[in-house]
N, C-alpha and C positions, 0 to 999 in steps of 0.2 A: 632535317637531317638527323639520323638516328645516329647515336652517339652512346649509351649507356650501355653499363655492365653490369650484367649480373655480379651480386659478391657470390652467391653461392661457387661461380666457376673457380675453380683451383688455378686461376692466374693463365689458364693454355692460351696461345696464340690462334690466329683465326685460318695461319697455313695449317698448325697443328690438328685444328679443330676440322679442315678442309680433306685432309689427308686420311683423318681416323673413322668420320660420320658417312666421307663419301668415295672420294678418290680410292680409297682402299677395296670401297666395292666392283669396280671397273677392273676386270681382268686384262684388258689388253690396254696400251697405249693408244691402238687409232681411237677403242671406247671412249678415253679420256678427252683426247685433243676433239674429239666431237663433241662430249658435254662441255669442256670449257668452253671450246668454242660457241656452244650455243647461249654463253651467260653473258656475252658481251653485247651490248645494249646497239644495233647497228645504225641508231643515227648520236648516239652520244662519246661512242667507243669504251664508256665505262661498262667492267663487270658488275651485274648483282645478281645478290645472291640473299635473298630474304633472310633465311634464318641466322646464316653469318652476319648481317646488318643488324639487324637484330642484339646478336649477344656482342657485336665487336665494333657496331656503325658502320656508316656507309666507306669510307674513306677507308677503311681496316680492309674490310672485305673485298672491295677492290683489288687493292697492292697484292693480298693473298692469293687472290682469283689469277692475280695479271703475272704473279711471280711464278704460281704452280704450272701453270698455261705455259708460259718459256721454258720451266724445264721438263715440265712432260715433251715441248717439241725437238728440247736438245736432246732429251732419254731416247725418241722415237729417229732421230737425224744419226748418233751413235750406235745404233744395232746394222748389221747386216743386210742385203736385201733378201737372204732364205728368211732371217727373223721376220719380215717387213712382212715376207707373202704370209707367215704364216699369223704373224699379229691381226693383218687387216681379213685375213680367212676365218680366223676366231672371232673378229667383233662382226663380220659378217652374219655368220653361223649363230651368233647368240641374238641377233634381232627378231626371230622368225619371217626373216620376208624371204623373199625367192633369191639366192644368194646371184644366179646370173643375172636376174634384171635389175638389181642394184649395182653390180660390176656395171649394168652397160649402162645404167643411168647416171654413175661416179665417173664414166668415161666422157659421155657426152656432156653431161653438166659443168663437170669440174668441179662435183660438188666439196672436193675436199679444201679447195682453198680458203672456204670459207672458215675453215675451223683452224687457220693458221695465226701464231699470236700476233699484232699489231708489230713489234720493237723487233720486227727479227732484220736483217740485213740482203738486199738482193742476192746474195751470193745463198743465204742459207735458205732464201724461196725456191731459187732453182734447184738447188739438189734437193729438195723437199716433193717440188713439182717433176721432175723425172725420175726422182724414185717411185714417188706414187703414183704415176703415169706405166711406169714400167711393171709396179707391183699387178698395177691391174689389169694391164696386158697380158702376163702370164696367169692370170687367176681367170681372164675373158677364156683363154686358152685350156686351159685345165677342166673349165666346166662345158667347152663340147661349143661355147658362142663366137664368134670372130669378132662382137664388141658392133659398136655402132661407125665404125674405122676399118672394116672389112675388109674392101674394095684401096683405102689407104695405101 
């Protein structure tokens, strides 16, 4: 278990250090809750996250990963659904992939639940899952596809 710190760091925290190195890079929210999501270990449920491990160990980095994760999903649960369409159209548009067959592939997969944090409450999954359910629907709509739910 990695545990040490550098002295040179001026004492930041490993949310702080999460927030300035990386998070801050991510323009949109759904960006976010997709990279969080992807630090979470899926047979241990623990976040890592190397370099945070690193300067702040493994236990640091975690709590950080697991705190940021909750409130990027509470930031993304508080906006509107015009913000929602236009969040998940931005982190769309900034991937370079084909922005309709990721719509129909986030429809039929479900791929978003996957980047939902662990500690959240059935109540704040559903309105999570029918907003983004919805968002996609109208963005399936906007780009000319009926989604893989067509005939639905």
């Amino acid at each position: 278990m990695r545990t040490s710190r550098p002295k040179s760091l001026l004492e930041r925290s490993p949310d702080v250090d999460l927030w300035r190195h990386t998070l801050s890079q991510i323009p949109t929210l759904t960006g976010r809750l997709v990279y969080l999501g992807t630090l979470r270990n899926p047979i241990s449920g623990k976040y890592e996250h190397h370099g945070l491990a690193l300067l702040f160990g493994d236990e640091a980095a975690d709590r950080a990963i697991r705190q940021s994760h909750k409130k990027c999903f509470q930031d993304w649960l508080d906006i509107g659904l015009a913000e929602k369409l236009e969040d998940v159209t931005r982190y769309f548009e900034s991937t370079g992939e084909d922005v309709p067959g990721l719509v129909a592939h986030w429809l039929r997969a479900q791929a978003w639940l996957s980047f939902l944090p662990a500690s959240i409450v059935p109540a704040e999954k559903s309105l999570y899952t029918n907003d983004m359910r919805n968002t996609l629907k109208l963005l399936s709509t906007r780009f000319g596809d009926g989604g893989p739910d067509r005939n639905a």
